[in-house]
N, C-alpha and C positions, 0 to 999 in steps of 0.2 A: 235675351237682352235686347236692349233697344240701340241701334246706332243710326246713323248718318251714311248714307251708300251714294253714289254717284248712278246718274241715269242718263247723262249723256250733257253736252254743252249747256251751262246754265241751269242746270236741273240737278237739284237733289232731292232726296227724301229720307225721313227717319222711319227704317225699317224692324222689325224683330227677326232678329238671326240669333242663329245657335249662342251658346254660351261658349267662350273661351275654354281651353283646358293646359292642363301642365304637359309639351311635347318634350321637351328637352328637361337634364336635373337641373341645369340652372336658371331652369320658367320660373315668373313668380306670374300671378294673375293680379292684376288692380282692379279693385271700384274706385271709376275716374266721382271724382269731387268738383272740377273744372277743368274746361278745356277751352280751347281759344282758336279765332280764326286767323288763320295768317297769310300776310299776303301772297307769302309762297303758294299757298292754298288755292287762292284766284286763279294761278296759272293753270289750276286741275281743272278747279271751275269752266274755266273758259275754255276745256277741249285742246291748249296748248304743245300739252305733254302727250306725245303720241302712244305712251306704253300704257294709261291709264286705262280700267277696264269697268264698265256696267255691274253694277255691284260693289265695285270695292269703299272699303273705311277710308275717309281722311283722315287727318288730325296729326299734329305732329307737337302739341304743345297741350302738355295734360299731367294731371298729378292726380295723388289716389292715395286709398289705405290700400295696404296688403292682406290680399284676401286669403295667397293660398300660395305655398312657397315649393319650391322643387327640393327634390331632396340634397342637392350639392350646394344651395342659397348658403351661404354664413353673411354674408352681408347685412340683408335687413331681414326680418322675421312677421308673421302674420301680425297685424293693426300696427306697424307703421307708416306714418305717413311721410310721403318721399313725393319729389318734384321726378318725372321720370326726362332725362338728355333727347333730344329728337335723332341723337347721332346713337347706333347702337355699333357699342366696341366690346371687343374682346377681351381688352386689358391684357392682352400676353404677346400677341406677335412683334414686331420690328416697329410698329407704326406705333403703336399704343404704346409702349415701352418709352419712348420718344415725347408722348404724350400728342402726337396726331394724329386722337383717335376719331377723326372723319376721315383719313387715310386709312383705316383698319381692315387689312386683306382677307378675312375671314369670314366675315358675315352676310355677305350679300353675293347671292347666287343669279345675279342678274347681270346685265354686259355692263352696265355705269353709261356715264354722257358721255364719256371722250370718245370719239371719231375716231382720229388715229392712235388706240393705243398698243399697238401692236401686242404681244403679250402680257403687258402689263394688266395685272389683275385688277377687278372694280375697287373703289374706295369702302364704304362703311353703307351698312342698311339702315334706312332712314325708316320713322313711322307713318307710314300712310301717305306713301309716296310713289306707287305705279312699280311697275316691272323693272324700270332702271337701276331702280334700287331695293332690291330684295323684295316686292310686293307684300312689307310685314301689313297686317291691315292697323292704320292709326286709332288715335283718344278719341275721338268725338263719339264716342260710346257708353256707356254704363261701364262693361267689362273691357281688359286689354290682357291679351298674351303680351311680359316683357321679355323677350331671352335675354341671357348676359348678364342676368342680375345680378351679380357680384360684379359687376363696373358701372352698370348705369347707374341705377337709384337711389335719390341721395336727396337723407331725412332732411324733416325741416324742422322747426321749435311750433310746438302749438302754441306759441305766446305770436306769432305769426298769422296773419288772413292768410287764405288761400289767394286773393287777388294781388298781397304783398309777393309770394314767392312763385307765382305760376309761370313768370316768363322766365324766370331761371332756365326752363326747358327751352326756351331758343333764341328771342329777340333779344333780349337782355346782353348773355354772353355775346350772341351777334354783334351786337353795335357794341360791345367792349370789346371784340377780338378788332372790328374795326378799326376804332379808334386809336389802340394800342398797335396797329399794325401802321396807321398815319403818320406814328411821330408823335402826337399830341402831347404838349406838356405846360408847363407855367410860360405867360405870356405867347402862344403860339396863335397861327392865322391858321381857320380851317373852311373850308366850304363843303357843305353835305347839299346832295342831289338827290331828293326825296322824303318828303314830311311824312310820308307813314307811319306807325309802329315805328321799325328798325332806325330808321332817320330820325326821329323825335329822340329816343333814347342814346344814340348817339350823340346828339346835343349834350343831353345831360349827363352824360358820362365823359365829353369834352370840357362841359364849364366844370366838372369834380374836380378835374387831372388841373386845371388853369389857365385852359383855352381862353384868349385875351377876345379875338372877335370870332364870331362864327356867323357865314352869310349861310342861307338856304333856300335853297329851290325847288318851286313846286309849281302847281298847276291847278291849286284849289286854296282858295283863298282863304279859307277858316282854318284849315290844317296849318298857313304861316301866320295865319294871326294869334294861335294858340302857341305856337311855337315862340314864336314874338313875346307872347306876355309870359310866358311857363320858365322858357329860357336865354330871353334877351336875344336872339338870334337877329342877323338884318334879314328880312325877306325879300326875297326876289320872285315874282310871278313870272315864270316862263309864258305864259298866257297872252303877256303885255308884254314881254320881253324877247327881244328877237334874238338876241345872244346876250344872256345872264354872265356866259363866263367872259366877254369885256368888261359888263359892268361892275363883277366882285375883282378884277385887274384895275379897274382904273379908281377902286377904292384904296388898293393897297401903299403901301410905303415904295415908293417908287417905281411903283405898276410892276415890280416886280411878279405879283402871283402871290396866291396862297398857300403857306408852310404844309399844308396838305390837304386833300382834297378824297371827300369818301361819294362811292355811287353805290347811292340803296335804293337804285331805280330796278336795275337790270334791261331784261331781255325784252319787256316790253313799254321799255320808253318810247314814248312820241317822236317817231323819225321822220324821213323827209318823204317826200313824195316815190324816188325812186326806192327807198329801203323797202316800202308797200308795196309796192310791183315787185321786188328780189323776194321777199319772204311769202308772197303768196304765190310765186312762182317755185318755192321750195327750193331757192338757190342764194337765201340766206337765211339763217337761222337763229338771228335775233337782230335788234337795232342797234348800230354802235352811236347813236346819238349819246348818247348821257357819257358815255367814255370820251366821244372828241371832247366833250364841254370839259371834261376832267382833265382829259391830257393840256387844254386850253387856259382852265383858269389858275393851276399851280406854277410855281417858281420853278426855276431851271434847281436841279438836285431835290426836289421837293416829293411825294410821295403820292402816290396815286393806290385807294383802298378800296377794293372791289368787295361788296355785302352783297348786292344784288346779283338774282340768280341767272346765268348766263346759261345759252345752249348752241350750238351746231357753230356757222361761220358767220365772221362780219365782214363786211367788203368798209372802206375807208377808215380803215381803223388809226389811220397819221400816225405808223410808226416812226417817220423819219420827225417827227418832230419829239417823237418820246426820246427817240436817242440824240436828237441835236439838245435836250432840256436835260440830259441823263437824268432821267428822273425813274425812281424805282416802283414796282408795281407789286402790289401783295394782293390776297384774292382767298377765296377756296370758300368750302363748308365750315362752318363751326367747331374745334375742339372743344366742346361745352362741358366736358366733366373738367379740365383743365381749370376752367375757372370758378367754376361753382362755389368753393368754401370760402375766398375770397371776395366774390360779388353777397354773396350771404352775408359778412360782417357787412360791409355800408351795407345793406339794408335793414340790417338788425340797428347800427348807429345812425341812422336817419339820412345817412350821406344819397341814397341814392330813393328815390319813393316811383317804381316802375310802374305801380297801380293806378299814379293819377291820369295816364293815358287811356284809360278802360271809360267809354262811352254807353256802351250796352249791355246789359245783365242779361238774358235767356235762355229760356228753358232748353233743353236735347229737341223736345220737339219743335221747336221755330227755329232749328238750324236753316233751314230754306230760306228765311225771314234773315236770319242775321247773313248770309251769304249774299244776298240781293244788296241790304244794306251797306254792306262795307265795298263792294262790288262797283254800287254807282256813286258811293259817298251821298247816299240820302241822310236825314237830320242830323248833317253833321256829325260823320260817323268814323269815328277814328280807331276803336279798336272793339271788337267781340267777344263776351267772353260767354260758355254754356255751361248751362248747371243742369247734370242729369237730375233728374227729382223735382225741380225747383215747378212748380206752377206756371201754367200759362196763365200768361196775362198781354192783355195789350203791349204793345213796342214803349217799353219807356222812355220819357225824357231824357238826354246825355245826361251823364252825370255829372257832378258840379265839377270847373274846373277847379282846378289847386294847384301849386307852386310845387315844380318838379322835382328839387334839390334842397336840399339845408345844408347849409355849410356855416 
């Protein structure tokens, strides 16, 4: 088969390696139909993630027919087609039972990111995501080993594009675990920290719910002007803006802050001068810029939603003002099979349309090309998506904008 390998900082290439096979009974194998690049993805790209290894699959956002089913599958059966969860759960231990199956103690034979966690076992194996977590290899391939199929994969309607249901596997649930984890409801104040993928959709999954204003911040000026006209958001360019979370405070009702507040920046937000000398000095382990701005721009009792992916220590993290504002903090991975049959109706009833954010159609082999792409935000590149089989062709024009929501 042909897939997508890592060759070291900024470098990939699409390789032929073995074919997948069934190791466990509850393997199924996929032929991916589409897979996506995600910003989580970049972090690999860019040498971030120190477990990452020479060789390995990315891909953590991918869907397929079923090729070849283990013998214990009852779940789905060969030619179904199924969006496959980036989170891979057990469905049976303490966590999964609970339904927080990115908590799931089973699956992943790797230590996990937490630092201190004394005996506490790793959370859940992600696809195509280095040794921290399970080193399963990810979608950006033709074939995929899935284990756990009787939890993860989960059909879709062929009256459905693959571009309609493909982020069901991460971004989607994402910015709806987000969002739902903010508070967000009819007439509420929210400010998101990152036009990406995850932050674009949380938009639109905030004006569904009746999110009244929603400010957002970014650092590329087409990603909030799209956002601006897609879902009425206020933009604020951090770029020209020396502190966004005064300006989304001195918009509100009494400068109180906003009812809640999501960062779908993470670990490699734009920090200050000294955060650059701690983390390349390896005595901090990501930026707490995009969190001060959070703890900064919401209301006292107000809700602080962490999407973006964090790692190691942050020095000035202003707990003494989180707890003078008691404001609550929610965070983690993804429970994505949790929400899946639920985000599947609005997109079946037109409530929610994830697809209009896809910029890029390409081939498996111009994954390099779409990695660059969405990397430096060249021709205005907001989301990637790869079609094994599909024809090289030149890097297409974005694709038309269109209105993100009906209601």
């Amino acid at each position: 088969m042909r897939a997508m390998t890592y060759q070291g900082a900024h470098k990939v290439t699409v390789q032929t390696l073995p074919d997948p096979c069934i190791e466990q009974p509850d393997d199924i194998i996929l032929r991916v139909t589409a897979t996506a690049i995600c910003g989580s993805d970049l972090h690999l790209y860019r040498g971030k993630i120190p477990t990452v290894e020479h060789g390995d699959v990315f891909g953590h956002e991918f869907m397929g027919i079923v090729e070849e089913v283990g013998p214990e599958v009852t779940r789905v059966r060969r030619g179904d087609r199924v969006v496959i969860p980036f989170v891979i759960a057990c469905g049976d231990c303490f966590f999964c039972q609970h339904q927080l199956y990115a908590a799931c103690e089973t699956t992943n034979d790797g230590r996990g990111a937490i630092l201190n966690k004394k005996a506490i076992p790793p959370g859940a194996a992600l696809f195509g995501y280095s040794r921290l977590y399970g080193g399963i290899p990810g979608g950006q391939a033709e074939l995929v080993r899935v284990p756990k199929a009787n939890t993860g994969p989960f059909r879709v309607p062929g009256t459905l594009a693959d571009d309609q249901v493909l982020f069901l596997s991460d971004i989607l649930p994402t910015a709806w675990q987000a969002v739902c984890n903010a508070a967000i409801g009819e007439g509420s104040s929210l400010a998101i920290y990152g036009a990406g993928p995850v932050g674009l959709l949380c938009a639109a999954c905030a004006r569904m719910l009746g999110a009244e204003r929603i400010f957002m911040v970014d650092q590329h000026a087409y990603r909030l002007e799209y956002a601006r006209r897609t879902y009425g958001i206020i933009p604020i360019n951090f770029g020209e803006d020396d502190d966004p979370a005064d300006t989304i405070v001195r918009q509100t009702v009494g400068m109180r802050g906003v009812d809640g507040v999501i960062d779908a920046v993470g670990f490699e937000a734009k920090g200050s001068t000294t955060e650059t000398v701690l983390s390349t000095l390896k005595l901090e382990g990501s930026s707490g810029k995009a969190l001060r701005q959070c703890i900064a721009a919401v209301r006292r009792g107000g809700v602080v939603s962490v999407a973006g992916v964090y790692a190691g220590f942050i020095h000035g993290f202003m707990f003494g003002d989180a707890f003078d504002k008691g404001l609550v903090f929610k965070m983690g991975q993804t429970h994505v099979q949790r929400y899946l049959p639920e985000l599947l109706e609005h997109i079946e009833r037109g409530r929610l349309r994830p697809e209009v954010i896809i910029t890029h159609r390409l081939s498996l082999e111009q994954a390099a090309r779409g990695y660059e792409l969405f990397d430096k935000g060249q021709d205005e590149c907001r989301k990637v998506v790869l079609v094994p089989g599909l024809e090289q062709a030149p890097v297409p024009e974005p694709l038309p904008g269109a209105a993100g929501l009906v209601v």
